[in-house]
C-alpha positions as CSV (number, residue, x, y, z in Angstrom):
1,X,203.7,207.8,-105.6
2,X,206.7,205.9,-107.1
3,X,209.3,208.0,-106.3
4,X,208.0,207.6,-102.4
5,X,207.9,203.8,-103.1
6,X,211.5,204.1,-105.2
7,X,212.8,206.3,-101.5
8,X,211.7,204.0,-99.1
9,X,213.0,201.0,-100.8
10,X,217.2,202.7,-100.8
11,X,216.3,203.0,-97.3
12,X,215.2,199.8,-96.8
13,X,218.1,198.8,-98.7
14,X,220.9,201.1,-96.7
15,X,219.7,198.7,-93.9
16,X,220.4,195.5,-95.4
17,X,222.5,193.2,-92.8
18,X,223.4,189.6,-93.8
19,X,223.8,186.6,-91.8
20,X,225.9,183.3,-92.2
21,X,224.2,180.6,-90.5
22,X,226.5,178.0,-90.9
23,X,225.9,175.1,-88.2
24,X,228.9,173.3,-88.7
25,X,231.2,176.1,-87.4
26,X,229.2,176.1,-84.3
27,X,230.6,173.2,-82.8
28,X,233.7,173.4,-84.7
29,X,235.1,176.1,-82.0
30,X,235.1,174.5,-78.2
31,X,233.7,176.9,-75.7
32,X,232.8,174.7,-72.6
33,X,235.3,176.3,-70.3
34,X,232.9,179.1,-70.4
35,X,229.2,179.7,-69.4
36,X,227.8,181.3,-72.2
37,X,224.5,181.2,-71.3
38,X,221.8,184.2,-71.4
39,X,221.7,184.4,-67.8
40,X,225.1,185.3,-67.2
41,X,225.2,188.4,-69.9
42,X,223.5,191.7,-68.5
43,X,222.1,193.3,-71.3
44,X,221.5,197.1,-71.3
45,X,220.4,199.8,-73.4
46,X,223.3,201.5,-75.2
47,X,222.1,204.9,-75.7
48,X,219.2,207.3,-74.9
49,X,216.2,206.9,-76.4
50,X,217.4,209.8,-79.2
51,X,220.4,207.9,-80.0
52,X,222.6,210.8,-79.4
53,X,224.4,210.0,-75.4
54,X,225.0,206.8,-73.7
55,X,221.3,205.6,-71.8
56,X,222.0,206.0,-67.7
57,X,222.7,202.1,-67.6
58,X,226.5,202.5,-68.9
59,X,227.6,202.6,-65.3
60,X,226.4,199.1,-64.8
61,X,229.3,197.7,-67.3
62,X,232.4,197.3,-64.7
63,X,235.3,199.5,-65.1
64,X,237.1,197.0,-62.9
65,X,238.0,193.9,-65.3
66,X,237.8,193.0,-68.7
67,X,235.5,190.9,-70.9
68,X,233.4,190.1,-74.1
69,X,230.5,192.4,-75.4
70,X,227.8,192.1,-77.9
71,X,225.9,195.0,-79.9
72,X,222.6,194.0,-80.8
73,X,219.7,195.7,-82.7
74,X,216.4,195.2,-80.8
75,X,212.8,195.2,-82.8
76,X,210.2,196.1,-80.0
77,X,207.4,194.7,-82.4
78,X,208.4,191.2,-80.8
79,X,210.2,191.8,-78.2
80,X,213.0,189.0,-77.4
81,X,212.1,186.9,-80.3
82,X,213.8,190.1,-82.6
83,X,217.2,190.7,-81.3
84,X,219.4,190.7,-84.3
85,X,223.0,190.0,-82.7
86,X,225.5,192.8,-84.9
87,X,229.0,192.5,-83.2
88,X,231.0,191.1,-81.3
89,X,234.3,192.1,-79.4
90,X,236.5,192.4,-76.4
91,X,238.5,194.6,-73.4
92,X,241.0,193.0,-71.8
93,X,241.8,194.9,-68.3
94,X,245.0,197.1,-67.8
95,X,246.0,200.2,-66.8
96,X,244.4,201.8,-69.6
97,X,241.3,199.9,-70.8
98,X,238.5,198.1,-69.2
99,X,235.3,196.7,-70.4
100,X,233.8,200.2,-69.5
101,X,236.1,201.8,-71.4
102,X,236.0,200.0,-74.6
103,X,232.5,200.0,-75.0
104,X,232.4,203.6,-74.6
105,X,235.5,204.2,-77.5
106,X,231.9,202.9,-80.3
107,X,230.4,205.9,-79.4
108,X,233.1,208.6,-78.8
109,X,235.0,207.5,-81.8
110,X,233.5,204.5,-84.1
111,X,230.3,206.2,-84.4
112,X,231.5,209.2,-86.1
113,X,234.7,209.2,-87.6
114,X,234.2,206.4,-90.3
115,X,237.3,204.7,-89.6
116,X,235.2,201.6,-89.3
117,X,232.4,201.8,-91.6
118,X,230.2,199.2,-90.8
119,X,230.2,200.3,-86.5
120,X,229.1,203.5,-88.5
121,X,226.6,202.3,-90.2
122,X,225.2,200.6,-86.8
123,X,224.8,204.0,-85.5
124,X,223.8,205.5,-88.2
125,X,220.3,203.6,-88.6
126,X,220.0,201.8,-85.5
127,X,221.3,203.6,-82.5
128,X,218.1,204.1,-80.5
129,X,217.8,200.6,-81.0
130,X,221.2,199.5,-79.9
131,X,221.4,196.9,-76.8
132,X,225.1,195.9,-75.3
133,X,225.4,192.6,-73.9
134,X,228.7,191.6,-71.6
135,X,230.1,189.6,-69.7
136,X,233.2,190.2,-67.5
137,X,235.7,188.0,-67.0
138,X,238.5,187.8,-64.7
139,X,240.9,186.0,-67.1
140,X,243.1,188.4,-69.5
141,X,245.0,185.5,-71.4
142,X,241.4,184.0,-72.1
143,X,239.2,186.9,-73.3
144,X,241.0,186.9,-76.8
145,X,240.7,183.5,-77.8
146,X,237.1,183.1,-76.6
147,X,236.5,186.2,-78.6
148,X,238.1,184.6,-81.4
149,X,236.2,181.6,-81.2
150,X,233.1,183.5,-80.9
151,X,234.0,185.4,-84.1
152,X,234.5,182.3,-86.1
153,X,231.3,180.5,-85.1
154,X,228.9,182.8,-85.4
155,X,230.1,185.2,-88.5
156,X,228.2,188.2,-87.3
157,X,227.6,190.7,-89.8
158,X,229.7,193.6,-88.4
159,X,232.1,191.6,-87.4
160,X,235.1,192.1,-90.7
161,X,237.7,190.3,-89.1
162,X,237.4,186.8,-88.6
163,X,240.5,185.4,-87.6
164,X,240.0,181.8,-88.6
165,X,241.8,181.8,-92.1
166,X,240.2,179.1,-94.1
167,X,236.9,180.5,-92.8
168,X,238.4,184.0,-94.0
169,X,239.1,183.1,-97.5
170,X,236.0,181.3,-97.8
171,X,233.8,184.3,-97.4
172,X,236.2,186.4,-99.4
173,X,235.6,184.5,-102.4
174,X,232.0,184.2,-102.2
């Protein structure tokens, strides 16, 4: 009985995520120019139900523009009260990438290959849970800063770079 207790609690533990909530950097980064709000994100299932191919929604993220794009970790127990926000990122459109596109690279190559441990680790223990949020925009020379500011105000925990310095080196030395 305590080595079941002693299993369960390193997996409990391999599935530790940790959030700054820090309220000052929330308004410290102005993102007015752009609507934000929940209605203007369409949020789909990432993958299948087995966590092992992209769900049939994928085709509703354009292949036509760029834009920003949330991973999320969703609890059905209370559903829209538990979505745990994990990551956030961007595409900006060219020739060669899209938002389609990028999303896609998380699964095709992040998910495996370790080169990014902690996108990894999201599909390692949550991938049938895994939601994608997006929003295109039209704007190339916008998407990165708005990313950027994004990155800097809410600290999400897959998130390693955060471009901000001083916010950087603050976290680094705690």
């Amino acid at each position: 009985m305590k080595y079941e207790a002693f299993e369960l609690g390193e997996k409990i533990n391999n599935r530790r995520i940790c959030y700054k909530l820090y309220q000052p950097l929330w308004s410290k980064y102005d993102l007015s120019a752009l609507d934000l709000s929940i209605d203007k994100w369409t949020t789909i299932k990432f993958l299948n139900d087995s966590g092992d191919d992209f769900n049939e929604h994928i085709t509703q993220v354009p292949n036509n523009t760029g834009g920003l794009y949330m991973f999320s970790i969703k609890c059905k127990i209370l559903t829209g009260i538990t979505d745990y926000p994990v990551y956030i990122g961007r595409a900006q459109f060219s020739e060669g990438q899209n938002l389609r596109k990028r999303v896609r690279e998380y699964r095709n190559k992040f998910a495996r290959d370790n080169e990014r441990p902690l996108i990894t680790k999201m599909f390692k223990y949550w991938a049938p849970d895994l939601y994608l949020s997006f929003i295109p925009l039209e704007e190339n020379e916008n998407i990165i800063d708005y990313e950027k500011k994004l990155i800097n105000s809410l600290l999400l925990p897959f998130n390693t770079e955060i471009p901000d310095q001083e916010i950087k080196q603050a976290i680094a030395a705690f």
